[in-house]
MIDO-790497 format. One line per field, with one value per residue: residue in three letters; z, y, x of N, C-alpha, C, O in turn; residue number from 0. Coordinates in steps of 0.1 Angstrom, whole numbers, plus 5000, padded with zeros to 4 digits. Layout:
N
r = ALA, ... .
n_c3 = Z, ... .
n_c2 = Y, ... .
n_c1 = X, ... .
ca_c3 = Z, ... .
ca_c2 = Y, ... .
ca_c1 = X, ... .
c_c3 = Z, ... .
c_c2 = Y, ... .
c_c1 = X, ... .
o_c3 = Z, ... .
o_c2 = Y, ... .
o_c1 = X, ... .
k = NUM, ... .
END
This chain:
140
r = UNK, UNK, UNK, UNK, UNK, UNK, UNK, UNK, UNK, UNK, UNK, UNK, UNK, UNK, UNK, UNK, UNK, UNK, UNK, UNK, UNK, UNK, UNK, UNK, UNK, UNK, UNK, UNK, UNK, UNK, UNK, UNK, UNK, UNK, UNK, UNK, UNK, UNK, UNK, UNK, UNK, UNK, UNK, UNK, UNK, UNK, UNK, UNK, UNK, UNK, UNK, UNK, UNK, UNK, UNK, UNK, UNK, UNK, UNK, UNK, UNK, UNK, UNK, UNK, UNK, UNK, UNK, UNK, UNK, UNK, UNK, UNK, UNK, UNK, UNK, UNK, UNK, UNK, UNK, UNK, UNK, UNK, UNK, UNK, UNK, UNK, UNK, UNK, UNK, UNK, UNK, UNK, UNK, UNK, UNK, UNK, UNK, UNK, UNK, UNK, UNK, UNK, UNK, UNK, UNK, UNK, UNK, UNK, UNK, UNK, UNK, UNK, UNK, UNK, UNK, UNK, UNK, UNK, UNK, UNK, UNK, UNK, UNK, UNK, UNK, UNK, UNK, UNK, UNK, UNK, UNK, UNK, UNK, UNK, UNK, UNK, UNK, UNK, UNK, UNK .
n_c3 = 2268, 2248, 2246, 2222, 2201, 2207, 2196, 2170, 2167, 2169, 2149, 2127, 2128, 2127, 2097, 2079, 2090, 2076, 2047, 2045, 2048, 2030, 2006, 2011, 2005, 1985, 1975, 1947, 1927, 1901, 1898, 1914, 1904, 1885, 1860, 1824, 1796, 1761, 1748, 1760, 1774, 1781, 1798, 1807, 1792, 1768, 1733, 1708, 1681, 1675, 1681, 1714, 1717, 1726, 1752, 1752, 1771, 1799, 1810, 1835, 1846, 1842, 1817, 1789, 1779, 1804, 1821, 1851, 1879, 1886, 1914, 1919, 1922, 1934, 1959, 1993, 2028, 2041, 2052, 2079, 2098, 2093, 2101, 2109, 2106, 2086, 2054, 2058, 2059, 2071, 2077, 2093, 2118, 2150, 2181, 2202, 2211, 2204, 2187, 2166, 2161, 2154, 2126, 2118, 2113, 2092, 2077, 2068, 2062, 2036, 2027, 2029, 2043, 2075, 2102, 2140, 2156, 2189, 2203, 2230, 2238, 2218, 2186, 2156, 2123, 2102, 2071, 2040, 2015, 1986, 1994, 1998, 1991, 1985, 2010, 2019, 2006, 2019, 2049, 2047 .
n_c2 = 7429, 7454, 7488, 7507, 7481, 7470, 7488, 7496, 7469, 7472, 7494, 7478, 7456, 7479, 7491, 7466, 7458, 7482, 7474, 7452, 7460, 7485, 7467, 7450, 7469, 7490, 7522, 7529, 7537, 7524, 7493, 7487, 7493, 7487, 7469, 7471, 7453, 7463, 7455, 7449, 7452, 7479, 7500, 7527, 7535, 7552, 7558, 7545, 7566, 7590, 7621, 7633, 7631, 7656, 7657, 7671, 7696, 7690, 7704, 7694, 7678, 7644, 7622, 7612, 7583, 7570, 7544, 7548, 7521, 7493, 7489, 7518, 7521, 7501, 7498, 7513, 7508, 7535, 7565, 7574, 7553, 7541, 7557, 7568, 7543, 7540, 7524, 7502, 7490, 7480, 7452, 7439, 7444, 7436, 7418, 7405, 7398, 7368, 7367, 7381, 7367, 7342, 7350, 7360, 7341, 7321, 7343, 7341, 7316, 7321, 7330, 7355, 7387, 7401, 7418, 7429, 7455, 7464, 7483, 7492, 7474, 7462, 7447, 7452, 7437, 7440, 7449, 7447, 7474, 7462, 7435, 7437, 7436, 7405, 7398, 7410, 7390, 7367, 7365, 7375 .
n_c1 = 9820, 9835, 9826, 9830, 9827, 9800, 9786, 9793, 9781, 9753, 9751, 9754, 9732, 9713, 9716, 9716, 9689, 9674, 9684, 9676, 9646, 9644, 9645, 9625, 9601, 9605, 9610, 9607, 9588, 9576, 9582, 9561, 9535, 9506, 9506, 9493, 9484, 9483, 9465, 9445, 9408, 9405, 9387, 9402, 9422, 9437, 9418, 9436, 9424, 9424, 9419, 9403, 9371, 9350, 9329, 9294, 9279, 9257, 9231, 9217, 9236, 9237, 9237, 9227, 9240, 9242, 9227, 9202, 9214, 9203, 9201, 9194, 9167, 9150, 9125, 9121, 9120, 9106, 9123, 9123, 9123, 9146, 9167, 9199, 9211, 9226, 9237, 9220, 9193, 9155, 9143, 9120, 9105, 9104, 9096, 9107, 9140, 9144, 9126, 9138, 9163, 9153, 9143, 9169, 9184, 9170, 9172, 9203, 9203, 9199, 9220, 9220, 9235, 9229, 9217, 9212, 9191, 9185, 9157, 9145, 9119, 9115, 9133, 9153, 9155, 9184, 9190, 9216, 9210, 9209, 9199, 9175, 9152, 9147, 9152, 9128, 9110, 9115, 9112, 9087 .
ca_c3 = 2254, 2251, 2239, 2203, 2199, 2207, 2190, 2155, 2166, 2166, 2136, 2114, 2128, 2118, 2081, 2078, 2088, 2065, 2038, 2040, 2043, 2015, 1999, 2006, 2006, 1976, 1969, 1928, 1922, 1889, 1903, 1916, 1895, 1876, 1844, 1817, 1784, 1753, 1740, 1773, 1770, 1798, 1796, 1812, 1784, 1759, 1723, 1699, 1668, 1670, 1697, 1719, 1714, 1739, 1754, 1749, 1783, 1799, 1824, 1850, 1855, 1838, 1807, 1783, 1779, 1817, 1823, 1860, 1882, 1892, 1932, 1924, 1917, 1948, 1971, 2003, 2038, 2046, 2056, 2091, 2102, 2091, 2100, 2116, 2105, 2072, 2046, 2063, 2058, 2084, 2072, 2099, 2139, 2161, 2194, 2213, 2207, 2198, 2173, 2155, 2161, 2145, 2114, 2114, 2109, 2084, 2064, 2070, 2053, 2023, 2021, 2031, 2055, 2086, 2119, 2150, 2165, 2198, 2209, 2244, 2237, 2204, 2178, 2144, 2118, 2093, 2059, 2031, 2002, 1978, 1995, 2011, 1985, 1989, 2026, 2026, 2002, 2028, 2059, 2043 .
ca_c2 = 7434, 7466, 7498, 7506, 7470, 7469, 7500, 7490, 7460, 7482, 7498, 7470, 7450, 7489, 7488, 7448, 7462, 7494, 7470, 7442, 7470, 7488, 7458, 7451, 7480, 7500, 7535, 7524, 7533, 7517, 7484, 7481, 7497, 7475, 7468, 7469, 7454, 7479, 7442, 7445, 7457, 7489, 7518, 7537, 7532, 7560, 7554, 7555, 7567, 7603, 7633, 7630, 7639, 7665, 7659, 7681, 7699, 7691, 7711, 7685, 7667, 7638, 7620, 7603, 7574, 7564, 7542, 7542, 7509, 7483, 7491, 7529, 7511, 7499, 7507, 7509, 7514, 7547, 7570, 7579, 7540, 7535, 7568, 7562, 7529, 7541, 7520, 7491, 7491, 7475, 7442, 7432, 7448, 7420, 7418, 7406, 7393, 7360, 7364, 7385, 7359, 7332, 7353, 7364, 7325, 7324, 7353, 7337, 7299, 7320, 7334, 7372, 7393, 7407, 7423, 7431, 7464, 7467, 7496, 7492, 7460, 7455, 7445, 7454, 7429, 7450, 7443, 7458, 7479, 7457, 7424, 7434, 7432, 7392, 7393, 7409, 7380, 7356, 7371, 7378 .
ca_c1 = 9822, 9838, 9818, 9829, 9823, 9787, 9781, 9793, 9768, 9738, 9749, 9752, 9721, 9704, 9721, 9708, 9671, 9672, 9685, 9660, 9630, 9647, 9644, 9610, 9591, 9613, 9607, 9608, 9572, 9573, 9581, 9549, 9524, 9498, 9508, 9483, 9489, 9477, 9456, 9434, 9399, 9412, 9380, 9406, 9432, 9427, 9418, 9442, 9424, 9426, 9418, 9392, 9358, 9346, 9316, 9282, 9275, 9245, 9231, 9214, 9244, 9236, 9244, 9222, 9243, 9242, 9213, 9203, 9216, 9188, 9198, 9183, 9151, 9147, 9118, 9127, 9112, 9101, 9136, 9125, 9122, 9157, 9176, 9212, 9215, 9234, 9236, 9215, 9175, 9149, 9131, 9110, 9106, 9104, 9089, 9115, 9154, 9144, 9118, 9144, 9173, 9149, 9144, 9180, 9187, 9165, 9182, 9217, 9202, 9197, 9231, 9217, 9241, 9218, 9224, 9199, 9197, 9176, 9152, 9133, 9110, 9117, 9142, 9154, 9165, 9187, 9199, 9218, 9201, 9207, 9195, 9167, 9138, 9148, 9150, 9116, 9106, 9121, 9103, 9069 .
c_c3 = 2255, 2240, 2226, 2199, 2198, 2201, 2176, 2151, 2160, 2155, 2125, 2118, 2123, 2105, 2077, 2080, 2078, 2049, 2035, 2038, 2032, 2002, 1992, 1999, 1998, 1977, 1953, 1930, 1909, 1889, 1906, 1915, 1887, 1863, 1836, 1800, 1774, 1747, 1749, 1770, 1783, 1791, 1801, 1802, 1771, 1744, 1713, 1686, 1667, 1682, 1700, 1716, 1725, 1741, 1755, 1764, 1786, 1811, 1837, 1856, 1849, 1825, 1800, 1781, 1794, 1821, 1842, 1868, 1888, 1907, 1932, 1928, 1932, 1956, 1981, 2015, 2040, 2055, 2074, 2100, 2103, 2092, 2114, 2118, 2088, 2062, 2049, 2064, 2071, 2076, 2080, 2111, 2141, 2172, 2207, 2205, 2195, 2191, 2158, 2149, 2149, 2129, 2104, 2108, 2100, 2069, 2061, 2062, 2039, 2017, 2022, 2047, 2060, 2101, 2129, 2151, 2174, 2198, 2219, 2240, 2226, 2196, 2169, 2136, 2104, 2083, 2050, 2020, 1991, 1982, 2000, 2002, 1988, 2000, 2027, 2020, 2015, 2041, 2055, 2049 .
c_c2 = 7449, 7478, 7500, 7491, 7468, 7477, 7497, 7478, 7465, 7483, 7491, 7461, 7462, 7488, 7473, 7453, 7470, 7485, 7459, 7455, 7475, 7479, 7448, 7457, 7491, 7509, 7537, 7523, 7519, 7502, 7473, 7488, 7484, 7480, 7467, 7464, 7463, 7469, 7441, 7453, 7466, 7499, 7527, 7541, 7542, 7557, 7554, 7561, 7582, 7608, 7631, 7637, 7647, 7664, 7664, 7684, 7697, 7697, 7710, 7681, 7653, 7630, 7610, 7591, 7562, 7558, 7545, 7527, 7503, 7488, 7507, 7532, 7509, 7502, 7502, 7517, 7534, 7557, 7573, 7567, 7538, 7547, 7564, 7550, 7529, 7535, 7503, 7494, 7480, 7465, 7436, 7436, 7437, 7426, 7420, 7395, 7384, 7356, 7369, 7379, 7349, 7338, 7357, 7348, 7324, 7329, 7345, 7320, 7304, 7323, 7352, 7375, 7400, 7410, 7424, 7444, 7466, 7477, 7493, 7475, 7453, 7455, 7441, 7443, 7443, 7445, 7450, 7459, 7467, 7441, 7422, 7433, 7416, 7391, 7398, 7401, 7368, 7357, 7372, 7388 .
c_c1 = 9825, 9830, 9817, 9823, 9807, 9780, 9779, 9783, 9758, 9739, 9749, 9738, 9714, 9703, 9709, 9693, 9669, 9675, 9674, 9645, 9632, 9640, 9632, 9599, 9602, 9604, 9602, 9589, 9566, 9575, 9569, 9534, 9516, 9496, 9494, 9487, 9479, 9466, 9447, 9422, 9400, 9402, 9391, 9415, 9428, 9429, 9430, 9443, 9419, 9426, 9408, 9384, 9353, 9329, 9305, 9281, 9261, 9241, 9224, 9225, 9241, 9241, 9235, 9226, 9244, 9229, 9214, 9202, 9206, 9188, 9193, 9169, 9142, 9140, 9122, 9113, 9111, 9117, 9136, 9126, 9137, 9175, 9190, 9215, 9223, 9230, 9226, 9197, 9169, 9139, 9120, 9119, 9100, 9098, 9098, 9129, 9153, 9137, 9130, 9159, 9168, 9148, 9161, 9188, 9185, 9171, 9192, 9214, 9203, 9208, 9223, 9223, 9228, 9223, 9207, 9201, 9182, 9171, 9140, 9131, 9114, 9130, 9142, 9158, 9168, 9197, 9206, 9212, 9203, 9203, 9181, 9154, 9139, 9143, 9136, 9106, 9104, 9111, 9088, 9064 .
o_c3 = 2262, 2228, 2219, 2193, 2187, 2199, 2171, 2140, 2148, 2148, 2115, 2108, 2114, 2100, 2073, 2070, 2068, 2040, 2025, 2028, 2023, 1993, 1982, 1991, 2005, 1977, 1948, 1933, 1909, 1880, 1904, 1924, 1884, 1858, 1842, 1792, 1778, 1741, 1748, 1763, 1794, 1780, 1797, 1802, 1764, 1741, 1709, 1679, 1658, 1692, 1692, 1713, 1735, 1734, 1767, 1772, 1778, 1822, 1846, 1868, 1857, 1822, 1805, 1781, 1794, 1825, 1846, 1866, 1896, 1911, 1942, 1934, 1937, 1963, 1981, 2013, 2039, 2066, 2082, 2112, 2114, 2087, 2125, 2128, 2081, 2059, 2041, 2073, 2079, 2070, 2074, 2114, 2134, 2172, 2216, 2196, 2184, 2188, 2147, 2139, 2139, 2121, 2092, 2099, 2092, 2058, 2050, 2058, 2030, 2005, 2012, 2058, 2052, 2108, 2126, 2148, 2169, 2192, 2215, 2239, 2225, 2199, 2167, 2143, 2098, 2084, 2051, 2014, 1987, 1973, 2003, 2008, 1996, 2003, 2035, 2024, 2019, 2041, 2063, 2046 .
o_c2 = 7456, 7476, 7497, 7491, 7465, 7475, 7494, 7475, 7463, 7475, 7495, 7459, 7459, 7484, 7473, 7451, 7465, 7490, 7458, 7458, 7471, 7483, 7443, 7453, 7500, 7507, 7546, 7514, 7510, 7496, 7461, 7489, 7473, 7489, 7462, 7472, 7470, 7474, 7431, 7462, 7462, 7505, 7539, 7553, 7540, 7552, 7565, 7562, 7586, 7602, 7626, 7648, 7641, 7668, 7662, 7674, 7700, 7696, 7718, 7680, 7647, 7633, 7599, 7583, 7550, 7565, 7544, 7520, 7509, 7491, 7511, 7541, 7514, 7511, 7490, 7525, 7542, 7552, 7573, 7570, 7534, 7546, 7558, 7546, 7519, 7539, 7494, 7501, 7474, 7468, 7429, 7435, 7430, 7438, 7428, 7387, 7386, 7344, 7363, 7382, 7347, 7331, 7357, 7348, 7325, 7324, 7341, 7313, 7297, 7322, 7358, 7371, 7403, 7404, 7421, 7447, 7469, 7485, 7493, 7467, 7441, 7464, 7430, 7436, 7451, 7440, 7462, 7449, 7464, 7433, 7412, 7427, 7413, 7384, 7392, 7402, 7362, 7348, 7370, 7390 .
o_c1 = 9818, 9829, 9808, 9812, 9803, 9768, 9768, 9778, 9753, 9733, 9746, 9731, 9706, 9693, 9698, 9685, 9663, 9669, 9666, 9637, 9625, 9634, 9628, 9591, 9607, 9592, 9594, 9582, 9558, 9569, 9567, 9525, 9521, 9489, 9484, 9492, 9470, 9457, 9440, 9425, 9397, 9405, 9388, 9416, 9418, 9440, 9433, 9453, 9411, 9430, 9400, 9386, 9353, 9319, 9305, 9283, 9253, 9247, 9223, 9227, 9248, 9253, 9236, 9216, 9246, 9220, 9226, 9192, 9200, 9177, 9188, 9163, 9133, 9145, 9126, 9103, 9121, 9119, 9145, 9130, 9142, 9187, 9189, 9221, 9225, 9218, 9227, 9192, 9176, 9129, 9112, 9131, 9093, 9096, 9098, 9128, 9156, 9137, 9132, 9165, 9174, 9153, 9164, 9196, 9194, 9174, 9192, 9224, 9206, 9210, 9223, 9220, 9219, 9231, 9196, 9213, 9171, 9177, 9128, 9140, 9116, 9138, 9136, 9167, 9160, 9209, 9203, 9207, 9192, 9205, 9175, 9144, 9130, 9133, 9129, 9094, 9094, 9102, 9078, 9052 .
k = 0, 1, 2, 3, 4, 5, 6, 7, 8, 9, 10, 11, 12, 13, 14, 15, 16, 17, 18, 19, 20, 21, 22, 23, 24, 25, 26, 27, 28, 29, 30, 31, 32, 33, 34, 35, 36, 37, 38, 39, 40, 41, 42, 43, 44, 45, 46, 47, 48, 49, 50, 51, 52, 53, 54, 55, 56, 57, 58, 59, 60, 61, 62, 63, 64, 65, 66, 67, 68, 69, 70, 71, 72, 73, 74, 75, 76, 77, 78, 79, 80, 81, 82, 83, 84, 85, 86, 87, 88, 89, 90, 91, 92, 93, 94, 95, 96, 97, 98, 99, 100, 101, 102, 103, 104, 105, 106, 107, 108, 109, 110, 111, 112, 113, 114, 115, 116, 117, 118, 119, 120, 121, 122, 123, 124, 125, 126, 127, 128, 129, 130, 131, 132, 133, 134, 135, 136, 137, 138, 139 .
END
């Protein structure tokens, strides 16, 4: 096949890619934006029965109308037990693997996510903040 020939190949199999992607993946923001109708109950959607009310400053930071969420509530273990484990609390140290396997089972029949994490002899079972008053129901 002679050179120009194979060339103009390339460039129309390029063209053919650039147009299907085009085609996929448009630039047309508005295309693919999420519609809202004006009949939808949208908090974000602003009123339309006059100018907005300006809010009173408060000077905590807070806002009387904000109650706090049930998972603030939450007692939890003690912070130095549970430090570099993020967002995951400690329901029960274990002895050894497979005490904390059997409990991990346990958790997992009730429908509660749970992990292990080793240290030396013993090992952690660890849940997330909002499941773990249950899981320490479950465990005892």
């Amino acid at each position: 096949m002679p050179a120009p020939v194979s060339i103009l190949i390339a460039f129309g199999l390029i063209a053919g890619l650039a147009i299907v992607l085009r085609w996929t993946y448009g630039s047309d923001l508005t295309e693919r934006r999420y519609h809202v109708s004006p009949n939808d109950d949208d908090p974000a959607a602003p009123t339309p029965l006059g100018p907005p009310v300006a809010a009173p400053s408060v000077p905590d930071g807070t806002h009387e109308a904000i109650e706090p969420a049930a998972q603030d509530q939450v007692v939890d273990a003690p912070e130095s037990l549970d430090e570099g484990y993020g967002l995951l609390r400690t329901v029960l140290v274990a002895e050894n693997q497979r005490q904390a396997t059997l409990v991990r089972e346990v958790l997992a029949d009730a429908g509660i996510r749970s992990t292990i994490s080793t240290d030396g002899n013993s090992a952690r079972v660890l849940v997330f903040v909002d499941q773990l008053d249950k899981a320490r129901r479950l465990v005892g």
